[in-house]
N, C-alpha and C positions, 0 to 999 in steps of 0.2 A: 363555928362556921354555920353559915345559914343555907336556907335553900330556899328559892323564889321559882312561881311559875308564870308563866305566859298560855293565858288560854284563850279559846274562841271561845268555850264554853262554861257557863255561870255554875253547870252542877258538877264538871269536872275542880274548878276552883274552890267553891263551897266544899267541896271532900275534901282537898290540900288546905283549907284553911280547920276543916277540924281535925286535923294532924298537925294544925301547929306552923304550917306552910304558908309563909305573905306571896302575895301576888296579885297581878291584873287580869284584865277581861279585856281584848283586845279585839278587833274584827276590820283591819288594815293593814296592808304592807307598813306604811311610814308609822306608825302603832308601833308596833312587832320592831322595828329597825330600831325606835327610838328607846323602849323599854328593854331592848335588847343591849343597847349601847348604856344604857344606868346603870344596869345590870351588871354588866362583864368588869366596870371599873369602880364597883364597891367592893373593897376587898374584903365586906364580912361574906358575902355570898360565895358559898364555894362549888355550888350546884343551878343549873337554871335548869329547870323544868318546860319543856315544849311539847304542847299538844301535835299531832300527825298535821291538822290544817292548819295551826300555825308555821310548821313546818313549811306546808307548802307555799303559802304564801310569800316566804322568804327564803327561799333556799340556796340559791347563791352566798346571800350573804351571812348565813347563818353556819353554813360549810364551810366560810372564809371564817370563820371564829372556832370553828370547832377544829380547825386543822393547823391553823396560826400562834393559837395561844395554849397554853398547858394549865390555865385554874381562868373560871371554875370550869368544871368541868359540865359539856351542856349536852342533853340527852332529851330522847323522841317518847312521849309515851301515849298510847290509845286514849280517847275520847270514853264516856260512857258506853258509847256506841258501840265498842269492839274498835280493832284494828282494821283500817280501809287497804293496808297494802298486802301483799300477796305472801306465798308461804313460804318465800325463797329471798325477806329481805336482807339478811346478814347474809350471805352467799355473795347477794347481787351489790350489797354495801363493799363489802369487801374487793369485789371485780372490780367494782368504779374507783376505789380509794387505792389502790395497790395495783391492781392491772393485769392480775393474773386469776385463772378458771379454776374452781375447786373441784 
């Protein structure tokens, strides 16, 4: 099983590519939707990889795959940069996806 990533940025992808990690370099919603959609129906990939602004760029519909399908399985990780979201986002992930206060 493989793992591919979707990034905004070329030195975040260059580090997943020297670990062995295929992937693109994307900087558009309809980008991100359509390497999103490659992605989700090659069934060697069992991991997608998304940068926080690729993230945001699609997040509707990128919610709609992570909550709809059970493989691969697809996850958020920081930029070079550090993390842009706040200190309480698994708290505040959890409020929005289940509905209840921790």
């Amino acid at each position: 099983m493989k793992s591919f990533i979707i990034s905004d940025n070329r030195d975040t992808w260059l580090g997943m590519r020297l670990a062995g990690i295929e992937g693109v370099i994307v900087h558009t919603k309809e980008e991100v939707i359509d390497f999103l959609k490659a992605a989700v129906i090659d069934p060697e990939i069992g991991i997608i990889i998304l940068t926080e602004k690729i993230v945001d760029l699609a997040k509707e519909e990128i919610m709609e795959y992570k909550l709809k399908r059970k493989k691969p399985l697809i996850i958020e990780i920081p930029d070079r940069h550090g993390t842009a979201r706040g200190y309480d986002v698994i708290t505040s992930y959890i409020r929005e996806s289940v509905g209840i206060r921790i």
